[in-house]
DOSEBA-862513 format. One record per residue (C-alpha): residue number from 0; x, y, z negated. Coordinates in pm, 1 decimal, padded with zeros to 6 digits. Each point is the difference from the previous one (the first is absolute). Layout:
BEGIN
<vopa NUM <X Y Z>>
...
END
This chain:
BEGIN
<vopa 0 <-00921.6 -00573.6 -00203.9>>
<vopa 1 <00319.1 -00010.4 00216.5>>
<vopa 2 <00059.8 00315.4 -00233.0>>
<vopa 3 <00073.6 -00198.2 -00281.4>>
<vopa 4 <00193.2 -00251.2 00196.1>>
<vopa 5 <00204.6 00244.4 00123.5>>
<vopa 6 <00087.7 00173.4 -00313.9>>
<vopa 7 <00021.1 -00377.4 -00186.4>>
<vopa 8 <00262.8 -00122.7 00212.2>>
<vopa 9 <00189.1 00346.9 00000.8>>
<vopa 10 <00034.6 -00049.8 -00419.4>>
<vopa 11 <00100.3 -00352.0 00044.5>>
<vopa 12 <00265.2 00146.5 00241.8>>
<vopa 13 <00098.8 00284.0 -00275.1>>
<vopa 14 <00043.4 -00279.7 -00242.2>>
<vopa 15 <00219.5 -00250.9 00231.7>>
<vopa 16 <00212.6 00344.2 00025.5>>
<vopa 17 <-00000.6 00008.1 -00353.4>>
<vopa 18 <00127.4 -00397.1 -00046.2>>
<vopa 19 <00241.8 00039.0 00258.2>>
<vopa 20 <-00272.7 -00252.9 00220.4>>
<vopa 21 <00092.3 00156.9 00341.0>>
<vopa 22 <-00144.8 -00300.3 00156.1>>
<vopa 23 <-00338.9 00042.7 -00174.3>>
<vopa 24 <00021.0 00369.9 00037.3>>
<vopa 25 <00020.6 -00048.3 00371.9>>
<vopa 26 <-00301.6 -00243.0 00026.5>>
<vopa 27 <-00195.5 00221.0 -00249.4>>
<vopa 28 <00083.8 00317.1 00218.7>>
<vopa 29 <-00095.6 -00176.9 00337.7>>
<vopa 30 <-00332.5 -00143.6 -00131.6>>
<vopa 31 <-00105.4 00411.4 -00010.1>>
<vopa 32 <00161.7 00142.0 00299.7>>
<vopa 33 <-00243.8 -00333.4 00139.7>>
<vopa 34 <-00271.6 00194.2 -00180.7>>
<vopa 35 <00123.0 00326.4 00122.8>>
<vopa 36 <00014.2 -00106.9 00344.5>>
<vopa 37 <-00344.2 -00116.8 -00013.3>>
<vopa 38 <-00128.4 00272.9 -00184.4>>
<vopa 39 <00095.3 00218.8 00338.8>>
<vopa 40 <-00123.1 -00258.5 00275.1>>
<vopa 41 <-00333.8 00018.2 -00118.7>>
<vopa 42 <-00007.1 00374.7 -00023.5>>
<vopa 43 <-00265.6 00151.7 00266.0>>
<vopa 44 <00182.6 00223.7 00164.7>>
<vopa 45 <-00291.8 00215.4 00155.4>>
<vopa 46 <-00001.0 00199.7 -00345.6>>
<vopa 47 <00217.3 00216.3 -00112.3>>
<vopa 48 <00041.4 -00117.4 -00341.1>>
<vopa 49 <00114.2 -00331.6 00163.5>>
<vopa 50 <00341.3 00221.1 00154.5>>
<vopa 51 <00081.5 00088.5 -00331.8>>
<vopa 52 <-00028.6 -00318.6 -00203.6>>
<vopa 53 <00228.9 -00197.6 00291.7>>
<vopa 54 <00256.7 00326.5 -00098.8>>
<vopa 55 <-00046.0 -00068.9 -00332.6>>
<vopa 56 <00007.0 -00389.7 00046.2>>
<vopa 57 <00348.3 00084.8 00202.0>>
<vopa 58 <00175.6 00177.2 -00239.8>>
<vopa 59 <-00090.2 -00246.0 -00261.1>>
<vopa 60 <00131.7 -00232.3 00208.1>>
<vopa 61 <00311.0 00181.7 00017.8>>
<vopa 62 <00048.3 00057.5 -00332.9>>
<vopa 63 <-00056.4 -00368.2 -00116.9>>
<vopa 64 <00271.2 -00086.5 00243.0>>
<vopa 65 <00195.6 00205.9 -00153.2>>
<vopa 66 <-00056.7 -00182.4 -00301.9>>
<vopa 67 <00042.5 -00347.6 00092.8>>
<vopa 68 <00327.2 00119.6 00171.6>>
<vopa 69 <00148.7 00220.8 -00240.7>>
<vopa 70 <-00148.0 -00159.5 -00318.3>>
<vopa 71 <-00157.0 00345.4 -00052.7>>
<vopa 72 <-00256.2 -00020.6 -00322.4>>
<vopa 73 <-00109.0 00318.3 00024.1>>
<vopa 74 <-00077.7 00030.0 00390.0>>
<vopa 75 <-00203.3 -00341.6 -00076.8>>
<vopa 76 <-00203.4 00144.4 -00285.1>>
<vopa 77 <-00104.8 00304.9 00189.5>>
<vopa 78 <-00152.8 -00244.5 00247.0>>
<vopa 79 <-00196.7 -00152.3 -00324.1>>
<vopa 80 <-00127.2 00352.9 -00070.9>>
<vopa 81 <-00096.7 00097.0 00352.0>>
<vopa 82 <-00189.8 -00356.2 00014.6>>
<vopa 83 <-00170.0 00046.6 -00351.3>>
<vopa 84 <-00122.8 00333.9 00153.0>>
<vopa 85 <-00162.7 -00123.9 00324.8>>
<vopa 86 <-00111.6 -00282.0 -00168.8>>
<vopa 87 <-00216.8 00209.6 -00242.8>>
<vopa 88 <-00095.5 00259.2 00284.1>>
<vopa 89 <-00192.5 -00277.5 00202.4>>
<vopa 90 <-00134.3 -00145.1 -00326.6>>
<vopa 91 <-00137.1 00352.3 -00095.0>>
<vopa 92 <-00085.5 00069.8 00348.1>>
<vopa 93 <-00200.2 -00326.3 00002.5>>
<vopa 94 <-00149.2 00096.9 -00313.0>>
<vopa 95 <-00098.3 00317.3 00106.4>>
<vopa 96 <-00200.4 -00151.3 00329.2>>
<vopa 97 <-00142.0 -00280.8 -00203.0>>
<vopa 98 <-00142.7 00294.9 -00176.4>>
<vopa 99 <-00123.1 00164.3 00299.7>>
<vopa 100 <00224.7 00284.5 -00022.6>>
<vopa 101 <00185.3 00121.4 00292.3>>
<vopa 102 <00302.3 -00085.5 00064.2>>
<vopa 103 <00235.7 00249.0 00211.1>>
END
């Protein structure tokens, strides 16, 4: 899942921080904002929902710039969290309609 990606490449960033890599930090932190970006291009935006994920998908954005510019650890692991949370919504939410469950 781009999910995964996303929150892969933000670790390897975190770690580059860590070494002093800001070169591999940089690359690390582009490959997700790539994911980001696609993440909200293929959002439908007839729904609702959609408007709030490409909010959410822009203040991520924002805050793993601020990151990558300001070698900011913590603003890059919040990103982590707030991917590992979406990323186990839609898993449950697939679950849940694999299931047959409704899903609201």
């Amino acid at each position: 899942m781009l999910f995964n990606g996303c929150i892969l490449f933000i670790k390897q960033g975190i770690t580059c921080i860590e070494n002093k890599d800001f070169a591999g930090k940089h690359t690390n932190f582009s490959k997700a904002q790539n994911i980001i970006e696609e993440l909200q291009s293929t959002l439908n935006m007839e729904y609702e929902i959609s408007h709030n994920l490409s909010s959410l998908y822009t203040f991520l954005q924002s805050k793993l710039f601020e990151a990558n510019v300001k070698l900011d650890i913590d603003s890059a692991q919040y990103c982590v969290t707030m991917f590992a949370e979406l990323r186990d919504t839609w898993n449950e939410a697939l679950k849940n309609l694999k299931s047959g469950e409704k899903v609201y």
